[in-house]
VEXKOL-903905 format. One record per residue (C-alpha): residue number from 1; x, y, z. Coordinates in pm, 1 decimal. Layout:
   guke         px         py         pz
    NUM          X          Y          Z
...
This chain:
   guke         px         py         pz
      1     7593.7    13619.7     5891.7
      2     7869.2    13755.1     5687.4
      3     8125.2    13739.3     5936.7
      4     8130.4    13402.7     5994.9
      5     8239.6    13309.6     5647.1
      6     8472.3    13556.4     5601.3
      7     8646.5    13399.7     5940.1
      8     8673.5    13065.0     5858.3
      9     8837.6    13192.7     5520.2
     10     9067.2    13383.1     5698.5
     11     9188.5    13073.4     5908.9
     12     9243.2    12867.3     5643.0
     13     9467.0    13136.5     5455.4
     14     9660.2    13156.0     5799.7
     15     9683.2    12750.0     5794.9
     16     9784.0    12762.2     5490.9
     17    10099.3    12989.0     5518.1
     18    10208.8    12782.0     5851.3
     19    10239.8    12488.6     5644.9
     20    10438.8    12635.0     5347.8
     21    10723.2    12797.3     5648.1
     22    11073.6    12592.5     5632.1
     23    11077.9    12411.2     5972.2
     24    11417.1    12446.9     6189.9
     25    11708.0    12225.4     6142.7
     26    11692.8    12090.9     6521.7
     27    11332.5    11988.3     6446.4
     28    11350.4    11635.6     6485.7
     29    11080.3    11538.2     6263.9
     30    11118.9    11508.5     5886.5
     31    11283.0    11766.9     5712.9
     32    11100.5    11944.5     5407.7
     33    11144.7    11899.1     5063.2
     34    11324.2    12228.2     5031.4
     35    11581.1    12065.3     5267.9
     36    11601.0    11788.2     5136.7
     37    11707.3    11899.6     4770.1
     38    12002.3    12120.5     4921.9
     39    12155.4    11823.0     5084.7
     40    12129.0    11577.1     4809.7
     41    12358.7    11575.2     4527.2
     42    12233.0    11561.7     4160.2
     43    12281.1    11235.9     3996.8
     44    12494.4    11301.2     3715.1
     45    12817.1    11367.1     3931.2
     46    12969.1    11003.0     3962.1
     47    13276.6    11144.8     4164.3
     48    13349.4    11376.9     4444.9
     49    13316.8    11758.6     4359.4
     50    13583.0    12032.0     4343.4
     51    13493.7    12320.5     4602.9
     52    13723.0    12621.9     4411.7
     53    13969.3    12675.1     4674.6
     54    13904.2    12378.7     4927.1
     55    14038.9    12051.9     4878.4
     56    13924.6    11738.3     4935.8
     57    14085.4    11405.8     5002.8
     58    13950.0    11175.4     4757.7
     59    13889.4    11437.4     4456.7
     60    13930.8    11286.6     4122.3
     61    13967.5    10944.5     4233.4
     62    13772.4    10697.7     3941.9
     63    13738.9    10445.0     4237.1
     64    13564.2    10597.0     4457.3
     65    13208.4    10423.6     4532.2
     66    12963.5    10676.0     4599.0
     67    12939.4    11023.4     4735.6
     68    13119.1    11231.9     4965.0
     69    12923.2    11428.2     5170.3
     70    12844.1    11764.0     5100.8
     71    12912.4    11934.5     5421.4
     72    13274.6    12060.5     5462.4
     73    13270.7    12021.7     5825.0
     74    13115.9    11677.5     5806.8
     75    13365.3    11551.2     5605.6
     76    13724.7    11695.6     5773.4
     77    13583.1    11698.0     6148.6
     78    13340.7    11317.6     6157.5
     79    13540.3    11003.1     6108.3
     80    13334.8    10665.4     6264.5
     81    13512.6    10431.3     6456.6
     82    13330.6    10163.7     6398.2
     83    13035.4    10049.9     6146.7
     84    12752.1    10115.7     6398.7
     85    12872.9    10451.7     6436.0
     86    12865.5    10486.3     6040.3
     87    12507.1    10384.3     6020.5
     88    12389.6    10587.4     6275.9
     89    12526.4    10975.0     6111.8
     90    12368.8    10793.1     5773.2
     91    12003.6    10743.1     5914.7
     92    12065.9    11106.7     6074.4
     93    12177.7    11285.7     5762.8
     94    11877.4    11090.3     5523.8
     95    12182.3    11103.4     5229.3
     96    12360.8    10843.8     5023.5
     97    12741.5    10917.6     5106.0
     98    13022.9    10711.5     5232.3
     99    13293.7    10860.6     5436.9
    100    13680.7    10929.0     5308.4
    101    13908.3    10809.2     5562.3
    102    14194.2    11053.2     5678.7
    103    14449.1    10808.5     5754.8
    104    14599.8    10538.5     5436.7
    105    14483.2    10237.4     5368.7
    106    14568.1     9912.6     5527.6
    107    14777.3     9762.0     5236.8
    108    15041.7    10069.3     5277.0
    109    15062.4    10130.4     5634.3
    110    15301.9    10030.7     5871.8
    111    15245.6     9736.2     6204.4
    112    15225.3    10077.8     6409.8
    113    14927.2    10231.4     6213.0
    114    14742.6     9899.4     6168.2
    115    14719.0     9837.5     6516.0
    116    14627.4    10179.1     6604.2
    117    14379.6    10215.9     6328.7
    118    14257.9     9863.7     6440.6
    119    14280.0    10007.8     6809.7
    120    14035.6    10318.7     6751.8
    121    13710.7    10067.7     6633.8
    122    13716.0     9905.8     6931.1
    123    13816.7    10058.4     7251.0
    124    13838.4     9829.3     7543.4
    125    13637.8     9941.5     7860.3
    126    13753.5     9932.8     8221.5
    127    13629.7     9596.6     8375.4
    128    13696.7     9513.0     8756.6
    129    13752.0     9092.9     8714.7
    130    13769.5     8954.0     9101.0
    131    13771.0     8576.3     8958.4
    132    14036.7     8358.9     8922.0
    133    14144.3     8235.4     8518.8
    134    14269.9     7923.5     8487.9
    135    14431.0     7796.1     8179.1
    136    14238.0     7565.3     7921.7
    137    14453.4     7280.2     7938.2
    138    14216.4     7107.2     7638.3
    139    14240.5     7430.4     7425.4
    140    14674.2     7390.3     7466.9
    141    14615.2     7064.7     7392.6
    142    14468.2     7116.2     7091.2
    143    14674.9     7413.7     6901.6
    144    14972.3     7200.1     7005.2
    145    14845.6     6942.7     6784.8
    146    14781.0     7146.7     6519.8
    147    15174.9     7276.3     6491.6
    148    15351.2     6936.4     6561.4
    149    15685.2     7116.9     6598.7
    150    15557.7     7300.0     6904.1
    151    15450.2     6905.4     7077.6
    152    15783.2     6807.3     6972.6
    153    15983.7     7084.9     7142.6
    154    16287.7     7280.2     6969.2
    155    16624.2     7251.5     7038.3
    156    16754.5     7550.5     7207.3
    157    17009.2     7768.5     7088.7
    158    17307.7     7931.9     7270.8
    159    17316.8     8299.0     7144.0
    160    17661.2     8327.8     7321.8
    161    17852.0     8063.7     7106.2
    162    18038.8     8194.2     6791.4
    163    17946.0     7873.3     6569.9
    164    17597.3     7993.5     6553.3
    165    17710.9     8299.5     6340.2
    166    17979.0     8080.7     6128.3
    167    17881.8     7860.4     5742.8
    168    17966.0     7518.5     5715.0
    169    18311.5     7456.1     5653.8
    170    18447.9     7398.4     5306.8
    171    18499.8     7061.7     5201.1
    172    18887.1     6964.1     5155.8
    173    18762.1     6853.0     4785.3
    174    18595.1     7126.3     4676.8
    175    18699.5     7361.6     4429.0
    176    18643.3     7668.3     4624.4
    177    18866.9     7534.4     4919.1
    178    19133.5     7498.3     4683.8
    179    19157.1     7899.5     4619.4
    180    19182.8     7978.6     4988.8
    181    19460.6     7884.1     5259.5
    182    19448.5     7613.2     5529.5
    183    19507.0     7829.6     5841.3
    184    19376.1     8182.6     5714.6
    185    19046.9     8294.1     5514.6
    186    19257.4     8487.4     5282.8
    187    19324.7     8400.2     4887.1
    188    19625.6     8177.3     4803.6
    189    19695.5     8435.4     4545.7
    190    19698.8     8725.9     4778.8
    191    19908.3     8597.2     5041.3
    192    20259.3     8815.2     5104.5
    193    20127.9     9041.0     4825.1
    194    19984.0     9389.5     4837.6
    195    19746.5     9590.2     4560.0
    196    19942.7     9896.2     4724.2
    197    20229.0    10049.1     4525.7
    198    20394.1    10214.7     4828.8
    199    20830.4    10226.2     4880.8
    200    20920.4    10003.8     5152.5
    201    21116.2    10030.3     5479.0
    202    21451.5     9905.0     5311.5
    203    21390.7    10048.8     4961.0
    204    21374.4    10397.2     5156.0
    205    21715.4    10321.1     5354.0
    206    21907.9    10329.1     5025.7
    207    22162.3    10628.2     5042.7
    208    21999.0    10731.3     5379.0
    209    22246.9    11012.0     5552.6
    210    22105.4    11073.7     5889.0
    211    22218.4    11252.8     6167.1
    212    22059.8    11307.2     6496.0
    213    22211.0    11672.7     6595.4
    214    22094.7    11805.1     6262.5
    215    21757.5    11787.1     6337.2
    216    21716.3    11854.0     6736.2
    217    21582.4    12192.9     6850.9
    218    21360.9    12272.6     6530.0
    219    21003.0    12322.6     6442.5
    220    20985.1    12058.3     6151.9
    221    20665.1    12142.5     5932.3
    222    20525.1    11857.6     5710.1
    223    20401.9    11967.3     5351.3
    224    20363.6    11683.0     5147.8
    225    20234.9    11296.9     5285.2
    226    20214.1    10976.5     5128.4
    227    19942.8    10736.9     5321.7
    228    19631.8    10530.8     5211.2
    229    19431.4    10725.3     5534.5
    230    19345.9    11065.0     5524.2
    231    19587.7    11353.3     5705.6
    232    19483.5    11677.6     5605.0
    233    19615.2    11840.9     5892.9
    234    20000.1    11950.1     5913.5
    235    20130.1    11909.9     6285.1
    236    20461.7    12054.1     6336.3
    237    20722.9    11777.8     6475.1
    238    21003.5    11900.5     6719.3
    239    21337.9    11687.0     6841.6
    240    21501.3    11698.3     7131.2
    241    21758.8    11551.4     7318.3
    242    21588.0    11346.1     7618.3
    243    21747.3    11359.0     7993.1
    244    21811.4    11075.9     8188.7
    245    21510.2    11145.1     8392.5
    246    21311.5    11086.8     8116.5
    247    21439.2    10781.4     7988.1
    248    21441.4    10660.2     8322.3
    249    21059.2    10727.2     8325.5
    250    20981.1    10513.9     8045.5
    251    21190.1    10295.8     8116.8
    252    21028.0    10235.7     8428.6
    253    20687.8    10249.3     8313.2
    254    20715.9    10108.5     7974.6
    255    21039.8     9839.3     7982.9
    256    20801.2     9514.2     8076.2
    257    20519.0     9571.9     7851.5
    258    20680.7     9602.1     7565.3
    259    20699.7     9314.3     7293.6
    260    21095.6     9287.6     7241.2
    261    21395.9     9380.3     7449.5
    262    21541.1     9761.0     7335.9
    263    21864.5     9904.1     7424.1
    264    21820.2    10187.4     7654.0
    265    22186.6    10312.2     7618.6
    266    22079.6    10392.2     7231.2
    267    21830.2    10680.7     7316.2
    268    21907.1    10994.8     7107.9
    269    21555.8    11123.2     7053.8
    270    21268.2    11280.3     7203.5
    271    20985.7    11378.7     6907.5
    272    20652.3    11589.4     7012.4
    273    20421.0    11589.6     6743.2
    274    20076.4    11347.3     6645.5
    275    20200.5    11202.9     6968.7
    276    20496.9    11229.9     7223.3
    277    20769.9    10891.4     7117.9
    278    21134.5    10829.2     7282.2
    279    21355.8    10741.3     6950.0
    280    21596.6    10431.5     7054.7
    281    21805.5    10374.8     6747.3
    282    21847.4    10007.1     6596.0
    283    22082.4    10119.3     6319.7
    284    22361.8    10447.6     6211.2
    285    22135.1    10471.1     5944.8
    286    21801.5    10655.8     6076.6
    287    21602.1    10359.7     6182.8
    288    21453.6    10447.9     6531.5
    289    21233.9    10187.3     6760.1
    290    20973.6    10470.3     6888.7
    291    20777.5    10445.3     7208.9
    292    20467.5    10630.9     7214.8
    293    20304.7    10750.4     7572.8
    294    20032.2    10547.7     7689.8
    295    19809.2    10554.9     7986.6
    296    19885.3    10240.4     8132.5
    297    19682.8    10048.8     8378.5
    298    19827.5     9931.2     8707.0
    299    19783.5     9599.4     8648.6
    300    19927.3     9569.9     8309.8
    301    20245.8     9370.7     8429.3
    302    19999.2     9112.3     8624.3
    303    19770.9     9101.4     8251.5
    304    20075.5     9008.9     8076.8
    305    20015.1     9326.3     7857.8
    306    20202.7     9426.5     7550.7
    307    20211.2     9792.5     7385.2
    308    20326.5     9819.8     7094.3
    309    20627.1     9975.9     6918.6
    310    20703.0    10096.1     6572.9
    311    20983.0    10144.8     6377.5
    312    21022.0    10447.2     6250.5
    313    21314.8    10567.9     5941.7
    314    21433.4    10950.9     5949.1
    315    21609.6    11044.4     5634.2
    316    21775.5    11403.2     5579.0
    317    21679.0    11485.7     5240.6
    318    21856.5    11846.8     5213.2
    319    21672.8    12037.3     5283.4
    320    21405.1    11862.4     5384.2
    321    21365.0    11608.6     5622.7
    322    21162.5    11279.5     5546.1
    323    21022.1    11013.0     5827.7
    324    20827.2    10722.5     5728.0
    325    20654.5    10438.2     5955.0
    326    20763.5    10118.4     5884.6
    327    20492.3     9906.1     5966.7
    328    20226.1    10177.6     5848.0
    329    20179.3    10286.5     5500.5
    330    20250.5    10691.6     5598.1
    331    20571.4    10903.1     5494.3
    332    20588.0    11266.0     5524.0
    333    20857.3    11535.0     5382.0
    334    20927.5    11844.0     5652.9
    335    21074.7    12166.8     5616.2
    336    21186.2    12412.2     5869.9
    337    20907.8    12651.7     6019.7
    338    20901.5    12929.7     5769.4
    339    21041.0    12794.7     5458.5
    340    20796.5    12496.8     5385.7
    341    20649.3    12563.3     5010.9
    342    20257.7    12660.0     5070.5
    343    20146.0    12677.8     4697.1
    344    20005.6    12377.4     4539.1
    345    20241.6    12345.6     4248.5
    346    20540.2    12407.6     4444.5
    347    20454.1    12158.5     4713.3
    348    20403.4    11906.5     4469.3
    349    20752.6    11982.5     4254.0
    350    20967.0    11965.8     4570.5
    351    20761.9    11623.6     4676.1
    352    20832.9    11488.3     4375.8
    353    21244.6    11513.2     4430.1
    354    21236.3    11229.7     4714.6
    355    21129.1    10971.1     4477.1
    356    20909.7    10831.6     4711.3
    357    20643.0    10586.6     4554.1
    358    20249.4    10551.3     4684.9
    359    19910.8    10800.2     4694.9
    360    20038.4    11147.6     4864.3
    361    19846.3    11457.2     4888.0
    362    19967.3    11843.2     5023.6
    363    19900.2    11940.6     5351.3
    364    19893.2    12309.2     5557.9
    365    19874.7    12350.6     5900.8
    366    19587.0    12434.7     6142.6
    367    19682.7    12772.1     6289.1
    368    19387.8    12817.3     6520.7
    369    19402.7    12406.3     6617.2
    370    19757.7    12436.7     6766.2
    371    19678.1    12735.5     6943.8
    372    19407.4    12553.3     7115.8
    373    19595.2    12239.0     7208.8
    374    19818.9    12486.8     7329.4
    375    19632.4    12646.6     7595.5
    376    19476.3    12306.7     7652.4
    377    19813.7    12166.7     7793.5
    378    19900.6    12481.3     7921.6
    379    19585.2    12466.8     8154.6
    380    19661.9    12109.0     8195.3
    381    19977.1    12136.1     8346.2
    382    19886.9    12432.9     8576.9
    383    19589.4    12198.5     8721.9
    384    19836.6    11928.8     8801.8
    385    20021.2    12147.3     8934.7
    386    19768.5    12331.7     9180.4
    387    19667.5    11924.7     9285.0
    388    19982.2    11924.1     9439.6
    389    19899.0    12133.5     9735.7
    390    19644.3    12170.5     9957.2
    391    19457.8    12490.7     9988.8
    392    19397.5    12646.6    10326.6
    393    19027.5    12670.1    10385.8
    394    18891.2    13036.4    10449.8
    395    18924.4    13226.9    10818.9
    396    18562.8    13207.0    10957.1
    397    18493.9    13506.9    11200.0
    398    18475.1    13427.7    11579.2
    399    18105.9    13432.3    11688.6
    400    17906.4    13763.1    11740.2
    401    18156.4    13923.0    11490.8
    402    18026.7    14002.3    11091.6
    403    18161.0    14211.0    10870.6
């Protein structure tokens, strides 16, 4: 009779411990209240919580509403797509948080980003449509009423026309047309004028000595030059005397393009530098019409194309010989290979005994650039010349026989 109490206390002892055991986290039935104290925050935090070394997006923000939630993983690795989504990880977790978004808010993101983030909530499914849509004439109908401009129709534009991109004209009677020329769109009081204090063509011709065998068959190095644009490469200039065969070349290629008849019995020049020019002279004095080489189409003469020439002015300014362009704001003072100043000061002092007027700067030559053009028209000059012949193709063996 004793046994059977002590049994039945027994089982309830054991009952009792099987109800105090934590359940499992995949249980799907209620967790305890152990559980549910660890994964609920305690009310007096109003703002997201530092984790020590972890970050967290959102940390110290004062307008944040609610709670982040308290699981690291949760919060970097689940972002919702959509609001049903949302609600169903709240009803699974049982906690009162609200999810930081990874990506910026609407108000500072680009088109791009808005219709991507837009794009992620609601992902359109395949669908296999066999019928035919037709257009809602009534629905056209109706939004075209709604924007009278669109029932009215616009006037179309022609992007290719050049008065779309032009202001309305000034008015003969304004005061603003009365600053500005007839024929140009250039200030009355800037016509024929320059802001440029540079010598010009004929100011530079006064005293000029100049003669052509002086020069010819010497490596002329520039040191000092006057432009507006920047040269801050030397390029040595050399003169020669040109052969017939020459002049007969440009004059063939280059007398009916260019803009004014030249007198090809006054050739004395040849100069390599910047570029290769025949120097016809127009006066005793140093002015030179110079031809530059250009590649010129074949049918340039049926184009009624011009090239251009430029005047060019040498002066021998002893020792030193000076060239300026004409039409160009550039002058340059050259020395002979080997006895051109190279230190600042001393470049400068000699410029400064030519008298020449504008912005000038000192200049040095590119050793290791002119030994590249070098080979470069070296190797030039050998493939035009190897174009010139044909090359034998190679002996193939009679049949049966290899080496």
């Amino acid at each position: 009779m004793r046994a059977l109490p002590c049994m039945f206390l027994f089982a309830l002892l054991e009952a009792r411990d099987y109800d105090e055991k934590p359940r499992r986290v995949e249980d799907d039935e209620e967790p305890s209240p152990i559980q549910k104290q660890t994964d609920i925050y305690p009310q007096k935090f109003n703002e997201p919580v530092p984790f020590g070394h972890l970050t967290l997006a959102g940390y110290g923000d004062p307008y944040a509403q609610g709670k982040p939630p308290i699981d690291l993983l949760e919060l970097e690795m689940i972002v919702p797509k959509n609001s049903e989504e949302e609600r169903e990880y709240l009803k699974r977790n049982k906690a009162n948080i609200q999810f930081l978004r990874s990506f910026a808010p609407k108000g500072f993101t680009n088109p791009r980003d808005k219709y991507l983030r837009n794009m992620e909530g609601d992902i359109p499914g395949g669908q296999n449509i066999t019928e035919l849509k037709w257009y809602s004439l009534a629905d056209m109908h109706r939004r075209n009423l709604m924007t009278p401009s669109a029932s009215r129709g616009k006037p179309k534009e022609n992007k290719q026309t050049k008065d779309r991109y032009r202001g309305s004209a000034l008015q003969t009677n304004s005061s603003k047309a009365q600053h500005f020329s007839r024929e140009k769109f250039q200030l009355k009081e800037l016509q024929g004028k320059t802001t440029i204090n540079f010598t010009t063509c004929d100011e530079f011709a006064v005293g000029a000595i100049f003669s052509p065998k002086d020069i010819i068959n010497i490596d002329w190095v520039p040191f000092y030059i006057w432009s507006v644009e920047g040269y801050p490469v030397s390029i040595v200039h050399r003169f020669t005397i040109p052969t017939q065969k020459l002049v007969r070349q440009y004059r063939m290629k280059y007398g009916k393009l260019l803009p004014k008849p030249v007198d090809w019995h006054q050739v004395k020049l040849y100069m390599q530098g910047m570029n290769n020019m025949l120097l016809i002279a127009a006066d005793r004095r140093g002015l030179f019409v110079a031809i530059p080489e250009h590649d010129v189409p074949d049918n340039a003469v049926e184009k009624n194309l011009k090239l251009p020439s430029l005047s060019i002015r040498l002066k021998i300014e002893d020792p030193y010989l000076v060239m300026m362009y004409c039409e160009d704001y550039y002058a340059a003072v050259m020395a002979i290979s080997g006895t051109e100043p190279t230190i600042f000061k001393e470049m400068k002092a000699e410029a400064a005994t030519i008298k020449f007027r504008g912005p000038g700067k000192p200049t040095w030559r590119d050793i290791e650039g002119e030994n590249e053009r070098r080979k470069d028209v070296q190797n030039r000059k050998l493939a035009e010349e190897q174009a010139k012949y044909i090359e034998p193709l190679e002996k193939i063996p009679p049949v049966g026989q290899f080496d």
